[in-house]
VEXDREN-2710 file (C-alpha; in Angstrom, 1 decimal):
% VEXDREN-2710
k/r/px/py/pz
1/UNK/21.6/-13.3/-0.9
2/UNK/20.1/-16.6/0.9
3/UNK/19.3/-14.3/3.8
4/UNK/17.8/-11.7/2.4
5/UNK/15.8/-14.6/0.3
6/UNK/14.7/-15.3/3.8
7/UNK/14.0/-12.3/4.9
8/UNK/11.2/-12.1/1.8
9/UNK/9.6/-15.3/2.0
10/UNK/9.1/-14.9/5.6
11/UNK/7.7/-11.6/4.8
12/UNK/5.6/-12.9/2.3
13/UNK/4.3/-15.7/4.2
14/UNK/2.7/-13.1/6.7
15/UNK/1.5/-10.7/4.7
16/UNK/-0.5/-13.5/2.9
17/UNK/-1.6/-14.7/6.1
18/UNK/-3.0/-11.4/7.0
19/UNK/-4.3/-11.4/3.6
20/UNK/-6.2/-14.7/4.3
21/UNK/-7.3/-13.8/7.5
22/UNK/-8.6/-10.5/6.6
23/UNK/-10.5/-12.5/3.4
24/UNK/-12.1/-15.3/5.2
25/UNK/-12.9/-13.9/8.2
26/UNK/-13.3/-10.3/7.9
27/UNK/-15.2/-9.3/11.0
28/UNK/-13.2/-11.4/13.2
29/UNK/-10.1/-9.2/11.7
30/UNK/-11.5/-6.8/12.6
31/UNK/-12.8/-7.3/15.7
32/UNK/-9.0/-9.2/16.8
33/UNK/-6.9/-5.5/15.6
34/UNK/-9.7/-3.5/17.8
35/UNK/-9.3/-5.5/20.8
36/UNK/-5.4/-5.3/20.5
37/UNK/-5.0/-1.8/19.8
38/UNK/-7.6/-0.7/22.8
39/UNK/-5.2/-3.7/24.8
40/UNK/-1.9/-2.9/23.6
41/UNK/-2.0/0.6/22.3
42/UNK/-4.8/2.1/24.3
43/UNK/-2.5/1.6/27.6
44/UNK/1.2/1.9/26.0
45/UNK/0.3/4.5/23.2
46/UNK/2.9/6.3/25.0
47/UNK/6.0/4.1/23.9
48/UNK/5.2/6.1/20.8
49/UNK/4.7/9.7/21.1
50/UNK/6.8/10.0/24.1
51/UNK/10.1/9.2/22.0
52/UNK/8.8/11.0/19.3
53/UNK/8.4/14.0/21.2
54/UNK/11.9/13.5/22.7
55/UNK/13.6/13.3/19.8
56/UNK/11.9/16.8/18.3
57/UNK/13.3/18.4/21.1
58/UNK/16.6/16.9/20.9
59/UNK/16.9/18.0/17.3
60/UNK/15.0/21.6/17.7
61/UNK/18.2/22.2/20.4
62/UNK/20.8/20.6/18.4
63/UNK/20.4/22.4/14.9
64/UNK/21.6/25.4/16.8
65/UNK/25.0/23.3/18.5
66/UNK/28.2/22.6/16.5
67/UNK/26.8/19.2/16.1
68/UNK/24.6/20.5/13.6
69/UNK/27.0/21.4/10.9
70/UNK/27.6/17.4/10.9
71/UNK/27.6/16.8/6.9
72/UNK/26.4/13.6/5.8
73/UNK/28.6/12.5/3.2
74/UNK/31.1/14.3/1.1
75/UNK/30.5/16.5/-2.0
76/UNK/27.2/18.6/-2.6
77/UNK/24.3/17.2/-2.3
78/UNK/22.5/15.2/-5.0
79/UNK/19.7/16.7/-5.5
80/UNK/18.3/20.6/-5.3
81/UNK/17.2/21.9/-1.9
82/UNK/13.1/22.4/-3.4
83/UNK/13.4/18.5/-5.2
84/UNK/14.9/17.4/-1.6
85/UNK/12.1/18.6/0.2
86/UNK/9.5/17.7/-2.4
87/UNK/10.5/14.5/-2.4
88/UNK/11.3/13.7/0.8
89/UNK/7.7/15.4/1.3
90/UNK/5.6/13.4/-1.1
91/UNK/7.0/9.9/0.0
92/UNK/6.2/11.2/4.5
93/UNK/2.6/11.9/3.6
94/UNK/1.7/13.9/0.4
95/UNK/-1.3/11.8/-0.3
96/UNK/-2.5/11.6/3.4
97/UNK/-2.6/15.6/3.7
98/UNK/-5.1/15.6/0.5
99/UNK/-7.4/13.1/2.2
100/UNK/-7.3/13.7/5.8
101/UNK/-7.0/17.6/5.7
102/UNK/-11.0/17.7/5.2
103/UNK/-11.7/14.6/6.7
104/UNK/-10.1/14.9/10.3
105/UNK/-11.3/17.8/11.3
106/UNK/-14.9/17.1/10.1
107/UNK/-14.4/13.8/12.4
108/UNK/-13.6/16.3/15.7
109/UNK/-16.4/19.1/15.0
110/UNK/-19.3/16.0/14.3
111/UNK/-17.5/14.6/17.8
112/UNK/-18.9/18.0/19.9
113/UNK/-15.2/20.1/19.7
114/UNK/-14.4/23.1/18.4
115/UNK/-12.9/24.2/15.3
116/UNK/-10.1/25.6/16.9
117/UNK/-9.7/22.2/18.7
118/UNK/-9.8/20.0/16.1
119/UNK/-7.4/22.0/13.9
120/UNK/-5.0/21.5/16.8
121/UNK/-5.6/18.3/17.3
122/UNK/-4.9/17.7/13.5
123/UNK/-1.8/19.7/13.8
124/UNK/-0.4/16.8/16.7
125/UNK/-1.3/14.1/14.2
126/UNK/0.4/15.7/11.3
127/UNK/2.9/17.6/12.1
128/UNK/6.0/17.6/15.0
129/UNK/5.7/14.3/16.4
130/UNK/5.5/12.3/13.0
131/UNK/8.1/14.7/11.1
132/UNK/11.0/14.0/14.0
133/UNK/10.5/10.1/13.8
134/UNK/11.5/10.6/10.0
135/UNK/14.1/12.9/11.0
136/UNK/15.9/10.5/13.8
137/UNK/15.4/7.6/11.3
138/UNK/16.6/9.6/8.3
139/UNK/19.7/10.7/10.5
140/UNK/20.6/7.2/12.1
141/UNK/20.3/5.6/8.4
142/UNK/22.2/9.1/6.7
143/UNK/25.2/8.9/9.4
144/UNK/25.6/5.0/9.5
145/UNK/25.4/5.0/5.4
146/UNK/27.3/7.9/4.3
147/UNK/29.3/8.4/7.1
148/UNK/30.6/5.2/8.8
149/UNK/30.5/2.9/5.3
150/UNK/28.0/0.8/6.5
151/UNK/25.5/-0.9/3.3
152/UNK/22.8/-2.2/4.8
153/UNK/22.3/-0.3/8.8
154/UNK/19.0/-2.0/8.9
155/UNK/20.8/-5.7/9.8
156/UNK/24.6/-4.1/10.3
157/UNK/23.3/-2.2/13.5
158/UNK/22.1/-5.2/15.4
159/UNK/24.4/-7.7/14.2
160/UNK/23.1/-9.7/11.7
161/UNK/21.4/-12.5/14.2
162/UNK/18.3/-13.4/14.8
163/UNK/17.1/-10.2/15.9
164/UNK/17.8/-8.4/13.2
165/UNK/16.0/-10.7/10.9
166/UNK/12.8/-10.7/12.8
167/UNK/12.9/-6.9/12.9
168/UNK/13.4/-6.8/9.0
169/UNK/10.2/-8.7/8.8
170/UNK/8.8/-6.6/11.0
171/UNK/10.0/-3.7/9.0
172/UNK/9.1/-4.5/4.9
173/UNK/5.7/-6.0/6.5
174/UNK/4.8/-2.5/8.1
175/UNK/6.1/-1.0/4.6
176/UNK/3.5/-3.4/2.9
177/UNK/0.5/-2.7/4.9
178/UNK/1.4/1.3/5.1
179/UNK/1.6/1.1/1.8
180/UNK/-1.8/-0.7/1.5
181/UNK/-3.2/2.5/3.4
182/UNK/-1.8/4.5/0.6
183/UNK/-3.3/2.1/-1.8
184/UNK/-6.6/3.4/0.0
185/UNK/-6.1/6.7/0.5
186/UNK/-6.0/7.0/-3.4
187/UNK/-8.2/4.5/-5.0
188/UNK/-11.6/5.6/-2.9
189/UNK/-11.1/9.1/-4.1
190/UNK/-10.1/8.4/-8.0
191/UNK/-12.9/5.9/-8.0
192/UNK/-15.1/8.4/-7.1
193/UNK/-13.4/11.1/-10.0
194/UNK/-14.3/8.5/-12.8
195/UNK/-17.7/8.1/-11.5
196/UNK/-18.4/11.9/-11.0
197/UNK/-17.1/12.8/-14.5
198/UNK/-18.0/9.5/-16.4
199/UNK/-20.8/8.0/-14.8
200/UNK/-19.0/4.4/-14.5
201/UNK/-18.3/3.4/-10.9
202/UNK/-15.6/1.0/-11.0
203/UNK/-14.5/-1.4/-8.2
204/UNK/-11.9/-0.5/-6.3
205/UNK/-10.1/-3.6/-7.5
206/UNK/-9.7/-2.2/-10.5
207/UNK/-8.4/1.4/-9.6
208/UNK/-5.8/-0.3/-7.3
209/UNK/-4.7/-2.9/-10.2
210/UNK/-4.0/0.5/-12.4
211/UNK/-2.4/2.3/-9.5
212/UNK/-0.1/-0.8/-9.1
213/UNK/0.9/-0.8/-12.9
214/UNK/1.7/3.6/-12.6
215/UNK/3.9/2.9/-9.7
216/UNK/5.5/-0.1/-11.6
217/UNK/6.4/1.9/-14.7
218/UNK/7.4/4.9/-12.6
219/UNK/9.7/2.3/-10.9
220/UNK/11.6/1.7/-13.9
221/UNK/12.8/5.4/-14.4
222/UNK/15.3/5.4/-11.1
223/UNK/15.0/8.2/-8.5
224/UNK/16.4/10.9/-10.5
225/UNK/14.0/10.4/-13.0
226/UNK/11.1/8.8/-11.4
227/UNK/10.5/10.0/-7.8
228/UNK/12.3/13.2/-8.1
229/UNK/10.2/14.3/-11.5
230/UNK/6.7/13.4/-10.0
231/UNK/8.0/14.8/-6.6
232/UNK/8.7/18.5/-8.1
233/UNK/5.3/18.3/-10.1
234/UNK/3.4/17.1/-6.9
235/UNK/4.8/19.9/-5.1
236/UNK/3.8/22.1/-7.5
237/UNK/0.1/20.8/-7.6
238/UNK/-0.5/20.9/-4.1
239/UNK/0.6/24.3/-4.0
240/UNK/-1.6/25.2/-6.9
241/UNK/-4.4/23.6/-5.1
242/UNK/-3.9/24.8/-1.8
243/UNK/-3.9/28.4/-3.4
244/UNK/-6.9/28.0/-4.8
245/UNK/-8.7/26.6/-2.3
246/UNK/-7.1/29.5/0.3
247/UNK/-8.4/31.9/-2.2
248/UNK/-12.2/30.9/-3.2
249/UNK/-13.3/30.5/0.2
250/UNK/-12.4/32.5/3.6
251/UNK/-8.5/33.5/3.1
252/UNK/-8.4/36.4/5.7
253/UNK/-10.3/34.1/8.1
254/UNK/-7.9/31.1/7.1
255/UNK/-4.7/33.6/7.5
256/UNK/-6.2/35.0/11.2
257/UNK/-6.6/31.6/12.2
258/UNK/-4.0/29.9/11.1
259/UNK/-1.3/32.8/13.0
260/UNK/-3.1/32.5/16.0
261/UNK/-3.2/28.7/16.1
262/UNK/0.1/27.8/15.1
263/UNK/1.8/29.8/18.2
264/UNK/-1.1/28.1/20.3
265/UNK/-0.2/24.3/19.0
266/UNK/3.8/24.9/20.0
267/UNK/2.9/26.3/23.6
268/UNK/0.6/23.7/24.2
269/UNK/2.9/20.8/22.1
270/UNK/4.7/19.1/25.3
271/UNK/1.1/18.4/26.8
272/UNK/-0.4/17.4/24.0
273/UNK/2.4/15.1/22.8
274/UNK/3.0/13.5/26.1
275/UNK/-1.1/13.4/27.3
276/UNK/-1.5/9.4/28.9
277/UNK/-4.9/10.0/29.7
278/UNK/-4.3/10.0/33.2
279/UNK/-7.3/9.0/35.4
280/UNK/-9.8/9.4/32.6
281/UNK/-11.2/6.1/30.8
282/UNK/-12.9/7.9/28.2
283/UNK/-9.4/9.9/27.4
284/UNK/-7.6/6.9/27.2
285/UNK/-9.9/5.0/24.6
286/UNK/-9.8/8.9/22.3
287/UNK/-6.2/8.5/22.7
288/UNK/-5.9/5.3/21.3
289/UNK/-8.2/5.7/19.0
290/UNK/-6.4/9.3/17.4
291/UNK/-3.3/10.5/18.7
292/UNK/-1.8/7.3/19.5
293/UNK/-3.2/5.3/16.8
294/UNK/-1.8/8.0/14.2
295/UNK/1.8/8.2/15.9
296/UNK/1.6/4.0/15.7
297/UNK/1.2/4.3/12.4
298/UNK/3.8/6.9/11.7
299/UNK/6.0/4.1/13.1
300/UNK/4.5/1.9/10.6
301/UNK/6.0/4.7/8.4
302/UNK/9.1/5.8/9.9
303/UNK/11.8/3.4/8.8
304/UNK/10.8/3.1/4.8
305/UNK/10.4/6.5/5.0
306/UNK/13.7/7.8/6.9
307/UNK/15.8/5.0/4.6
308/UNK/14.5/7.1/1.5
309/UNK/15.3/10.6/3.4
310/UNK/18.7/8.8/4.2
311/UNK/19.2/7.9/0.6
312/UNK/18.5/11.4/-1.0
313/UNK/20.0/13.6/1.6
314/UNK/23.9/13.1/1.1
315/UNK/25.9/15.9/1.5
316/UNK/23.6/17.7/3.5
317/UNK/23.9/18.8/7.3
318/UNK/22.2/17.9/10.5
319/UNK/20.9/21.6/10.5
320/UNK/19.5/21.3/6.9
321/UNK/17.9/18.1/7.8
322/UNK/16.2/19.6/10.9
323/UNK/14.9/22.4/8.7
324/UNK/14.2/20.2/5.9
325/UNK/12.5/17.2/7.2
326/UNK/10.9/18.1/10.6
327/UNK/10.2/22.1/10.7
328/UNK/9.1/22.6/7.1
329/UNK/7.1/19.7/6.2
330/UNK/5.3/20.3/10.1
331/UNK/4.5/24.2/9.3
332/UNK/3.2/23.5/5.9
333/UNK/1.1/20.3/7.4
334/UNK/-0.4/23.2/9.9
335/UNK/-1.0/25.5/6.9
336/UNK/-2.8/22.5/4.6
337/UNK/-5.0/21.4/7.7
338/UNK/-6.2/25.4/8.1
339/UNK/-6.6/25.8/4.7
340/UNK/-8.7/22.8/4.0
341/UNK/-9.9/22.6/7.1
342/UNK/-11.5/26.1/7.4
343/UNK/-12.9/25.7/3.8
344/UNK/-14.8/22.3/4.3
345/UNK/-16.4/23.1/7.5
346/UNK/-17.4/26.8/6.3
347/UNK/-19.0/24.8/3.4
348/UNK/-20.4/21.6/4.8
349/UNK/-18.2/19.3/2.5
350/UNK/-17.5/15.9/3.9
351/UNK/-14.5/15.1/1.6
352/UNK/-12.2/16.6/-0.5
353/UNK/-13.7/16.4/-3.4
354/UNK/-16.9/17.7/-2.6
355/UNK/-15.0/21.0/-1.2
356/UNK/-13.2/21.1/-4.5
357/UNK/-16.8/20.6/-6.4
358/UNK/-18.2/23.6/-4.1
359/UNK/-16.0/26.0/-4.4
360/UNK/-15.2/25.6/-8.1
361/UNK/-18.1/24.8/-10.3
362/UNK/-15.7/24.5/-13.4
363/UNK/-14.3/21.4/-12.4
364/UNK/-10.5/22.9/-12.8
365/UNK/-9.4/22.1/-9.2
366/UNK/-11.4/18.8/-9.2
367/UNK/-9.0/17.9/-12.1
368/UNK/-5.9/19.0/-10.3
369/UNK/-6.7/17.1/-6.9
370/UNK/-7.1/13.9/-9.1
371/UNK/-4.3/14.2/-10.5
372/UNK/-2.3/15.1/-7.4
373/UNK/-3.6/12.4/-5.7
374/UNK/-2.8/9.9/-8.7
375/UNK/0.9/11.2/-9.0
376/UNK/1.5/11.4/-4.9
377/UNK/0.3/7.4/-5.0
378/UNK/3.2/6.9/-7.3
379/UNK/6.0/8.4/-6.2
380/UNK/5.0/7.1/-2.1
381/UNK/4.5/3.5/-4.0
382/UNK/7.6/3.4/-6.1
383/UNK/9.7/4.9/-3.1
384/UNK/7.9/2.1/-0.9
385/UNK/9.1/-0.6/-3.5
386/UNK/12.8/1.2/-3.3
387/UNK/12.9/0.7/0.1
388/UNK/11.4/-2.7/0.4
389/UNK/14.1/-3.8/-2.3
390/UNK/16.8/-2.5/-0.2
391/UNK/15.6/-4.5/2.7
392/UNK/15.4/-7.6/0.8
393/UNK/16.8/-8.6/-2.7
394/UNK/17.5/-7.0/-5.7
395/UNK/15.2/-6.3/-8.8
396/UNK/12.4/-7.4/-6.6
397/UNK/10.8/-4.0/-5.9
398/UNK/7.6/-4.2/-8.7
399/UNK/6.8/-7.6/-7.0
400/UNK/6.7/-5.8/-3.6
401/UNK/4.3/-3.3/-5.3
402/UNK/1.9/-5.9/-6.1
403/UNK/1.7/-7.2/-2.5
404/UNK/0.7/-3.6/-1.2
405/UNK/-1.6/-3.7/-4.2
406/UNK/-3.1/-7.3/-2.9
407/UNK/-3.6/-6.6/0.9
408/UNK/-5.4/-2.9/-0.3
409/UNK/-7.9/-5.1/-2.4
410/UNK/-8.9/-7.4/0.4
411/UNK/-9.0/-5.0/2.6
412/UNK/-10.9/-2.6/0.5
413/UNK/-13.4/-5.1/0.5
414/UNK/-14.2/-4.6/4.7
415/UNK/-17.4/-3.4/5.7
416/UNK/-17.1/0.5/7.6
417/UNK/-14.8/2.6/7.3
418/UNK/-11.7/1.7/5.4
419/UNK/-9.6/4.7/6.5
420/UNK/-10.3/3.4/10.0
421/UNK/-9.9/-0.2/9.7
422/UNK/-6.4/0.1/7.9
423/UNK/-5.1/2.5/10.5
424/UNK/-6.0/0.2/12.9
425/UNK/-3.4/-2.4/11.3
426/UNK/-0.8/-0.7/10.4
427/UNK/-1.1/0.8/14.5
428/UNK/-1.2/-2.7/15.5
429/UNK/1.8/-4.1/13.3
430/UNK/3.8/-1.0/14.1
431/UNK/4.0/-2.3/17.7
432/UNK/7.4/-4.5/16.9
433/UNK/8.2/-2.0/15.1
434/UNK/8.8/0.5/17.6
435/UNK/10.9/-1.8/19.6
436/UNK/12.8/-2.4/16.5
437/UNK/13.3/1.1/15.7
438/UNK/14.4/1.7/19.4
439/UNK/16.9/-1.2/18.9
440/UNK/18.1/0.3/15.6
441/UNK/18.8/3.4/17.7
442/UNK/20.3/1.5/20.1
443/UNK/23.1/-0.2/18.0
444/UNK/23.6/2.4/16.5
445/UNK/24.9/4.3/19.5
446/UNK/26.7/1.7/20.7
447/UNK/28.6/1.9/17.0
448/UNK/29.1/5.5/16.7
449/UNK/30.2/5.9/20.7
450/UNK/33.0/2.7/19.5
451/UNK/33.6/4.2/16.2
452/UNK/33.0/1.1/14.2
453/UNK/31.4/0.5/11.0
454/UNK/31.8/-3.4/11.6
455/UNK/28.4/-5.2/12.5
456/UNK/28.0/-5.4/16.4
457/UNK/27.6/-9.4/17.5
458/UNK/25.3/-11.1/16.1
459/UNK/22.2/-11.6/18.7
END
């Protein structure tokens, strides 16, 4: 208990400092996370994709080995096969796909490429390479839980020392500030909803404070009744809207494009994943800028989101969690990206809700992507908490809420753009991370190859 006390205060401690920072001295902030992640990121960016890539491999080849009928845990699983999915879906990026799928490839096109071009570059971002970091997280965390009897793999697998406590700080604060992204990613959006349909243009302080309070409430239901209800329904929104965006604007263009494209993106997926850059400055500085910044903060990402795929998935199989997490979520990220993609550039809309507002003049979709948007925030939130409460101590996960809810209202307060500035630090504090999440993998090797469910010594 006093360790895990620890590990929060600590955690606390620097997330107010960023806090402080980013309130008292904004545009040096700023200017400090550029400089790193053009440093730092802009010449390593491949310590990220590069095992990301790996391990999509790995798993694409071993669904189809004995070692995929591995089961993790005993008994049928939990939870149905579609809630699984939805779940497991809506926490990895359900509210980034409603967002980004007009906005990035709007950002490529204005930048001189092709449409083509900047659906398959969107496709890298959102698809393969972030959906087989869940996955090896997911697995390592599923195995070492409901296989070897191990509670807590997070400090188990590297002993308990000194290491593993700085990498749990390292972990709940990437948590915290992807979470603050979410934060984002809904209240600029909602804020804008209220205004179009009300006329009152609240601060985003406000919307985030509300936000805060859903994900709260919905944290007092449990998983079975919380996450997995809103899951199934967000599912079932995004579908709806998805449809109806396919339908009102060009679906045989969308359908043409999208089966020549997705056949295109897995030829050309090794040398995307793996591009460095290589003799070419300008390269370099997109790459850290996009592909690598995006694959940082999927790190950022990866270990509050594979403990929650971890946590739902026993009883299932190493195959089913291939399919599940990594080929399925990637193929319908492909399909959402086309689909919203196609419609905003054919219609000039810069944002998602002024595609919704052009193709729909009734204000039914408009309605349905705010609500989406507001019920995806909740369940990524409340799962968020979940897994930050498992890191640290119990009953604690509406306070962890409120400090995602915190950093997102200082940092909404940044001049530029938002989107940008936040990916930039949750790249930036994703970089121990990364190391930690190799260590993870490391001990947890070293475990399985000895057979032990004991803690490894302490470092």
């Amino acid at each position: 208990m006093k360790h895990n006390l620890g590990i929060s205060i600590a955690t606390v401690l620097t997330v107010a400092a960023l806090v402080g920072a980013a309130a008292i001295a904004p545009q040096t902030f700023q200017s400090m996370l550029e400089t790193i992640k053009v440093s730092v990121i802009g010449n390593m960016g491949f310590i990220f994709t590069w095992p990301a890539f790996l391990a999509s491999v790995f798993f694409a080849v071993a669904m189809f080995t004995p070692v995929g009928k591995l089961r993790f845990g005993e008994g049928p699983p939990e939870f149905s096969t579609l809630s699984w999915i939805g779940m497991l879906f809506a926490t990895g990026m359900g509210i980034g796909l409603l967002t980004w799928g007009v906005l990035e490839p709007n950002y490529h096109v204005d930048a001189g490429n092709s449409r083509d071009q900047a659906l398959l570059y969107a496709f890298n971002h959102w698809g393969l390479l972030a959906w087989a970091g869940y996955l090896a997280v997911g697995v390592i965390f599923a195995h070492a839980m409901h296989n070897m009897g191990i509670g807590k793999p997070a400090e188990t697998l590297l002993g308990g020392g000194v290491l593993s406590r700085i990498n749990l700080i390292s972990l709940v604060v990437s948590t915290v500030i992807g979470l603050s992204l979410t934060f984002s990613y809904a209240a600029d959006p909602l804020r804008q909803a209220v205004a179009r349909y009300t006329g009152v243009d609240l601060d985003a302080a406000i919307v985030i404070l509300v936000l805060s309070a859903f994900a709260i409430a919905s944290s007092t239901t449990g998983i079975k009744r919380g996450i997995k209800w809103l899951s199934n329904y967000n599912t079932l929104l995004a579908l709806i809207l998805m449809t109806g965006v396919f339908v009102l604007s060009q679906p045989l263009e969308i359908l043409g494009t999208f089966a020549r494209l997705v056949p295109e993106y897995i030829v050309r997926y090794p040398a995307m994943a793996t591009d460095i850059g290589l003799g070419d400055p300008e390269r370099k500085a997109w790459l850290a800028d996009w592909l690598y910044a995006f694959e940082a903060a999927w790190y950022g990402w990866f270990v509050f989101t594979g403990v929650f795929i971890a946590r739902i998935s026993k009883g299932r199989t190493l195959r089913e969690m291939v399919v599940g997490v990594m080929l399925i979520p990637s193929l319908f990220s492909c399909l959402w990206f086309t689909v919203m993609g196609i419609a905003a550039l054919t219609t000039g809309s810069g944002d998602v809700f002024a595609l919704m507002s052009t193709l729909d003049d009734s204000g039914v979709l408009s309605v349905i992507l705010t609500l989406n948007i507001l019920l995806f925030f909740v369940t990524s939130a409340d799962s968020a908490g979940l897994v930050c409460e498992m890191l640290t101590v119990r009953h604690s996960r509406a306070f962890w809420i409120l400090m995602m809810a915190g950093l997102a209202v200082v940092i909404n307060r940044m001049d530029g753009d938002i989107f940008k500035v936040i990916l930039s630090l949750i790249s930036v504090a994703a970089i121990p991370v990364a190391f930690g999440v190799f260590a993870l993998t490391g001990g947890f090797v070293l475990l399985a190859r000895q057979g032990r469910t004991g803690p490894l010594r302490s470092i």
